[in-house]
C-alpha positions as CSV (number, residue, x, y, z in Angstrom):
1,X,0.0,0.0,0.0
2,X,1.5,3.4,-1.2
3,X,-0.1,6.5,-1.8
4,X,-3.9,6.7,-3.5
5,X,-2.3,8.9,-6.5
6,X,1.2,8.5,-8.0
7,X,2.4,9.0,-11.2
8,X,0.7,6.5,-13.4
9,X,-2.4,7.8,-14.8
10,X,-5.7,5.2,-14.6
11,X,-6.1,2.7,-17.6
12,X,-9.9,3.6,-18.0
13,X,-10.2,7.0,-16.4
14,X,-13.3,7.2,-18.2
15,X,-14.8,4.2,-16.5
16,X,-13.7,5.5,-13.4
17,X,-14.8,8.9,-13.4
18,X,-18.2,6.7,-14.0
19,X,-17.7,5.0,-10.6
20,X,-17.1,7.7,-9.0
21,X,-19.7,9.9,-9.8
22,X,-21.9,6.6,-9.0
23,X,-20.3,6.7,-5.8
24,X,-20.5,10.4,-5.0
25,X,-24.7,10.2,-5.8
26,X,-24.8,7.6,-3.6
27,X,-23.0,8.6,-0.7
28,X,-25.4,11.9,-1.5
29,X,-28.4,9.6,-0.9
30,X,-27.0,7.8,2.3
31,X,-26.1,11.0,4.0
32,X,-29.7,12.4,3.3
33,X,-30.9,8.9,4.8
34,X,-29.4,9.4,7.2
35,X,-30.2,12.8,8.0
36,X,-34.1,12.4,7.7
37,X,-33.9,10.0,10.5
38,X,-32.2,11.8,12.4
39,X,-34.5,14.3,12.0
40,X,-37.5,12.3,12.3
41,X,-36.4,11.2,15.7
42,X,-36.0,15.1,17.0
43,X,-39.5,16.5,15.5
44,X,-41.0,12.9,17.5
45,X,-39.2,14.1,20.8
46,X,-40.0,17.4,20.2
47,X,-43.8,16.9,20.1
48,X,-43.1,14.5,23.2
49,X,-41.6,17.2,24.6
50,X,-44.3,19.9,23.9
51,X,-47.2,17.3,25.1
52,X,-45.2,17.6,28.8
53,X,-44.0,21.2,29.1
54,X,-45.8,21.1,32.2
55,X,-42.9,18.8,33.4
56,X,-40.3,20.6,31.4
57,X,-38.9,23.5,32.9
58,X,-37.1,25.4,30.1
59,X,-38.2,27.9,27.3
60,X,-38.6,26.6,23.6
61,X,-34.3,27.4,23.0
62,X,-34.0,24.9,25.9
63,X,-36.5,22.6,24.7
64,X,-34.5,22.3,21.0
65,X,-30.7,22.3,22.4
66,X,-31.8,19.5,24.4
67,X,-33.1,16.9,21.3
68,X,-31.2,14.1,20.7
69,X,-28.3,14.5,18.0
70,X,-27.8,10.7,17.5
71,X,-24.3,9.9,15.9
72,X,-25.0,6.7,14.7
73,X,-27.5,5.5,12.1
74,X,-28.5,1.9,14.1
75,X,-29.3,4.2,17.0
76,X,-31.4,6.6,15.9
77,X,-33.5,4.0,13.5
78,X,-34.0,2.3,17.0
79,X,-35.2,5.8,18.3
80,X,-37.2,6.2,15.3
81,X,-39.0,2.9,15.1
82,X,-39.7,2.5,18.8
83,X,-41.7,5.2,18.1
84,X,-43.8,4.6,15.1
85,X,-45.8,2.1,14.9
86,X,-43.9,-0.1,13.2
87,X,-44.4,-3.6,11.1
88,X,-41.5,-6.5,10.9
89,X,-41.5,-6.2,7.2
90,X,-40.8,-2.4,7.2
91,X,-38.1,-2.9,9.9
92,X,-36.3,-4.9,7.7
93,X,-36.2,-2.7,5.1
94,X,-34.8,-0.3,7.4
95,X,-32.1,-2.2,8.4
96,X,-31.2,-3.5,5.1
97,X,-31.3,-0.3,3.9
98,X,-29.0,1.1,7.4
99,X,-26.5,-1.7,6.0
100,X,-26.7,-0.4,2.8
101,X,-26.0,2.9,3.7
102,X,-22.7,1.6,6.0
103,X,-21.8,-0.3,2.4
104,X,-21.5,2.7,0.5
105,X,-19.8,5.0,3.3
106,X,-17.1,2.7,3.4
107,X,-16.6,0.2,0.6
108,X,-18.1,2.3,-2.4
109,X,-14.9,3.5,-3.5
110,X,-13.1,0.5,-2.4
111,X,-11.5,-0.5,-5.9
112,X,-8.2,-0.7,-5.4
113,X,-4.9,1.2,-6.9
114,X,-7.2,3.4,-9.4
115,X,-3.5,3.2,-12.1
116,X,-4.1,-0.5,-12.1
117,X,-8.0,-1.1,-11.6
118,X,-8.9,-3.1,-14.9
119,X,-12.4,-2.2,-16.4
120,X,-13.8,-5.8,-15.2
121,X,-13.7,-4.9,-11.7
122,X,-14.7,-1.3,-12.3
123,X,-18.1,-2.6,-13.6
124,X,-18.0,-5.6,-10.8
125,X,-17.8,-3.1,-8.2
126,X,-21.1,-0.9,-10.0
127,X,-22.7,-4.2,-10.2
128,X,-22.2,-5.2,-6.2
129,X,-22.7,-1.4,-5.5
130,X,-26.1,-1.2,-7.4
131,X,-28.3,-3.7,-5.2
132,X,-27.1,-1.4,-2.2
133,X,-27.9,1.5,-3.4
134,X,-31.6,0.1,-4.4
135,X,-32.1,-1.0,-0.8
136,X,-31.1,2.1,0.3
137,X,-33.7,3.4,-1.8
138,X,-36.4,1.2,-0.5
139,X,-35.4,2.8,3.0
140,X,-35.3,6.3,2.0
141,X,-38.6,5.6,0.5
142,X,-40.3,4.7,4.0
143,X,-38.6,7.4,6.1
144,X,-39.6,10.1,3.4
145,X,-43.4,8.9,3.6
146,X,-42.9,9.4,7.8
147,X,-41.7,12.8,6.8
148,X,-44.1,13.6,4.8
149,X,-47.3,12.7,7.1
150,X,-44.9,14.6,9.4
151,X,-45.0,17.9,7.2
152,X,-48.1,17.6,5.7
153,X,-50.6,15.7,7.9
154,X,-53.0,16.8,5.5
155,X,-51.9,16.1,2.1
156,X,-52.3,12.7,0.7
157,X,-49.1,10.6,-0.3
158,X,-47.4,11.1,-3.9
159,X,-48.0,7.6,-4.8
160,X,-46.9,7.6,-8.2
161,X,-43.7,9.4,-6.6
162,X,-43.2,6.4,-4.0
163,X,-43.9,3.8,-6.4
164,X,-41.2,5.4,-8.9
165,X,-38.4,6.0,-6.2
166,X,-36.4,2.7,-6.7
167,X,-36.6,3.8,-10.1
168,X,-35.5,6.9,-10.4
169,X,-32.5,6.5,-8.0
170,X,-32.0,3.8,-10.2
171,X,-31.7,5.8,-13.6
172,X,-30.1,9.0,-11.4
173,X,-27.1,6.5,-9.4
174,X,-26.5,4.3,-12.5
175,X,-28.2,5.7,-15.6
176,X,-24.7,7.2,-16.8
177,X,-23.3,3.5,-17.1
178,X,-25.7,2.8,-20.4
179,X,-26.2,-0.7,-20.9
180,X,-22.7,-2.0,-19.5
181,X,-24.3,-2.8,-16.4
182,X,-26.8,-5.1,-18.1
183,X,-26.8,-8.8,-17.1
184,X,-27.3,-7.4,-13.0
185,X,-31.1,-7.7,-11.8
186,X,-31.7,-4.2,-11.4
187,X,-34.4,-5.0,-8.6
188,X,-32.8,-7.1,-6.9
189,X,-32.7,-6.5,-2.9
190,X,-30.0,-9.4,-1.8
191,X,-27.0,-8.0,-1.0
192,X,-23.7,-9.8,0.6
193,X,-21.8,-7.8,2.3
């Protein structure tokens, strides 16, 4: 192991400037995952909170320097669920998607010395990246409906917006690929990390 750039250019910088613009859109959507949880988790303690002022004795600055700023994504899904209502089918999604979204942070650029990467396992590493970034998706999906009842208690749900999610992400993460991707099961959800 020597340093991440020397002196050799890469043999497909094309390719590679591929993955990594892959990479980049999906660490974009695993941060923002992340973050609506998180924020999920203080709007729910701060409408706990405002149920009990009578117990809470500080003003409203108080009241928001004291919700939780979880640091870890496991944690604050476990804040999040516990309180919502929540079926075992969605929970898995959420915690396929929370491994999904640890995938990406730390293995999506993981291809190796980027002068010596051959094409082959630039494209393996889109395919294995691609099932994570879908489950991700599925996640995001579920925590953005929450949001939404959240924000707009009135308004009915986008359906034709949640139904085209995976999709979308799909086309935005991996679209730039074209067809060299083909042969991978775009919806597939089984993911081995």
């Amino acid at each position: 192991m020597t340093w991440s750039l020397g002196y050799l250019p890469p043999r497909h910088p094309e390719l590679l400037d591929a993955l990594f613009l892959t990479v980049g859109r999906s660490l974009h959507l695993a941060n923002a995952f992340e973050e609506k949880c998180r924020w999920m988790v203080r709007c729910i303690k701060l409408v706990e909170m405002h149920k009990n002022k009578e117990e809470i004795v500080m003003d409203d600055d108080g009241m928001i320097t004291n919700l939780p700023k979880d640091k870890m994504l496991a944690d604050t899904l476990t804040r999040l669920t516990g309180k919502i209502s929540t079926p075992d089918e969605i929970m898995q999604v959420l915690r396929r998607a929370t491994k999904a979204r640890n995938f990406i942070a730390h293995e999506g650029a993981s291809v190796g010395d980027i002068s010596a990467v051959r094409e082959q396992h630039i494209l393996a590493h889109a395919r294995r990246l691609r099932p994570a970034v879908l489950e991700l998706a599925e996640g995001d999906n579920i925590v953005s409906q929450w949001g939404f009842h959240f924000e707009e208690p009135r308004q009915s749900l986008p359906q034709d917006l949640i139904e085209a999610y995976p999709q979308m992400i799909d086309e935005w993460v991996f679209g730039h690929f074209g067809n060299l991707l083909d042969g991978e099961v775009a919806n597939s959800t089984v993911m081995t990390l």
